[in-house]
C-alpha positions as CSV (number, residue, x, y, z in Angstrom):
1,X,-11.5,-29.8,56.0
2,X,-13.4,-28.2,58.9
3,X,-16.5,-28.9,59.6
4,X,-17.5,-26.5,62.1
5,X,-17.0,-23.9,59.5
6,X,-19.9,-21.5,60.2
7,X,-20.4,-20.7,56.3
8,X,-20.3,-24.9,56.5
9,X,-23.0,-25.4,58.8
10,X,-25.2,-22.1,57.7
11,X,-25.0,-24.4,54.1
12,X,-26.2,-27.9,55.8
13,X,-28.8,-26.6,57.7
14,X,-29.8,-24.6,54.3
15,X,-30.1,-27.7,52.2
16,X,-31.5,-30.0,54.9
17,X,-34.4,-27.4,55.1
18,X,-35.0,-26.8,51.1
19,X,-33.8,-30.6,50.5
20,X,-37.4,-31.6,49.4
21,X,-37.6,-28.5,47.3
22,X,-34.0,-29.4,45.6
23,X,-34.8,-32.8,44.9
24,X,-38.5,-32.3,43.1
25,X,-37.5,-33.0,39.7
26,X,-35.5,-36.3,40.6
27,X,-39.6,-37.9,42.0
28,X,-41.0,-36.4,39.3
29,X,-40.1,-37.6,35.7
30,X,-42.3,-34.8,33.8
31,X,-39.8,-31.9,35.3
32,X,-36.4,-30.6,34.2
33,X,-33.1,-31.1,36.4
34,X,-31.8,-28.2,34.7
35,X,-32.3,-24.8,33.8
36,X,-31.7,-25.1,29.9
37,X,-35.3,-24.3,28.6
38,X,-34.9,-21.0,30.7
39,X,-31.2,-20.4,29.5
40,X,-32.2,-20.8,25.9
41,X,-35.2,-18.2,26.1
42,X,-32.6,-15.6,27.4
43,X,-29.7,-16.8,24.7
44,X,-32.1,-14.1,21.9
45,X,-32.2,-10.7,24.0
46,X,-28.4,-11.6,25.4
47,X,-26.8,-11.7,22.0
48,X,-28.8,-8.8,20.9
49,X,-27.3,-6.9,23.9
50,X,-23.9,-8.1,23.0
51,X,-24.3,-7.0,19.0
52,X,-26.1,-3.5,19.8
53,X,-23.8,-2.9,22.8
54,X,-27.1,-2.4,25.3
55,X,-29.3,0.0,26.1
56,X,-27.8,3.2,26.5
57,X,-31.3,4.3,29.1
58,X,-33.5,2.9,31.7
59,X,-36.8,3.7,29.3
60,X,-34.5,1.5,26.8
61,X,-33.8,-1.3,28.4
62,X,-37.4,-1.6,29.4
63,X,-38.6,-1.0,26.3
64,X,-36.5,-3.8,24.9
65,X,-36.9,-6.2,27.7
66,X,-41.2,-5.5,27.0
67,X,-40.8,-6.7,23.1
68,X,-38.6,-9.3,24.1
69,X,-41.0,-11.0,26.2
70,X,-44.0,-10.4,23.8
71,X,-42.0,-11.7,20.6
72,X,-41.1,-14.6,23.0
73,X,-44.8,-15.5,24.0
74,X,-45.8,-15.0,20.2
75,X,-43.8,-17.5,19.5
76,X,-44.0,-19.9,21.9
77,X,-47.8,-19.9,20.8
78,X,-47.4,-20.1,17.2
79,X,-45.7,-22.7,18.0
80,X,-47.9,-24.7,20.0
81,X,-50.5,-23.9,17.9
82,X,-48.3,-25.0,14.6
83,X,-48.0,-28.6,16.8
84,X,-51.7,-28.8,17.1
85,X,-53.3,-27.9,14.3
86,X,-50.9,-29.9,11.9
87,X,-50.9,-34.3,12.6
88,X,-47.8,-36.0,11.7
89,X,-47.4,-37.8,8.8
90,X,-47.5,-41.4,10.2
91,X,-50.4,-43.2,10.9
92,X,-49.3,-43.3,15.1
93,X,-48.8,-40.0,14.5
94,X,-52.5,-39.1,13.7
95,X,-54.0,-41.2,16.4
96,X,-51.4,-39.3,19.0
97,X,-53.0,-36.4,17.4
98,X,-56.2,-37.2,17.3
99,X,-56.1,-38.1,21.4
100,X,-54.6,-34.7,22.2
101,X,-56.8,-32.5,20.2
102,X,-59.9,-34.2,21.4
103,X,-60.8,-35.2,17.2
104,X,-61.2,-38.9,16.9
């Protein structure tokens, strides 16, 4: 292999500069390596494309990618608010409640 490939050394110098901007996730435990959470939010509006074909205009495809996102957010928060408002059934489960919702 040669090394003095200028794509090579463009691609070194790259990740030498960004290399503490790579590597985040692997210092910190609370962050994703990967991109599935984001992969999974888009697997909804690409199957709908695939079914319906896509939009056949510009004010389409916007108008779609709009109700996408707000369906989305709707239901990320239901969601999230489902978690909070409900404890789980075991008794760790309560007090884990209890400490995030501020209730004990």
């Amino acid at each position: 292999m040669n090394w003095d490939d200028p794509d090579a050394t463009r691609l070194t110098a790259r990740l030498r500069k960004y290399r503490d901007k790579l590597t985040t996730f692997l210092h910190k435990p609370e962050l994703d390596g990967t991109n599935n959470a984001a992969e999974r939010a888009l697997r909804p509006a690409v199957v709908m494309r695939k079914i319906t074909g896509g939009s056949r205009s510009e004010s389409g495809a916007k108008a779609w990618s709009i109700l996408a996102s707000v369906m989305r957010t709707a239901s990320s928060k239901a969601a999230t608010r489902w978690r909070r408002s409900r404890p789980a059934q075991s008794p760790m489960g309560r007090q884990k409640h209890a400490l995030l919702t501020d209730t004990m």
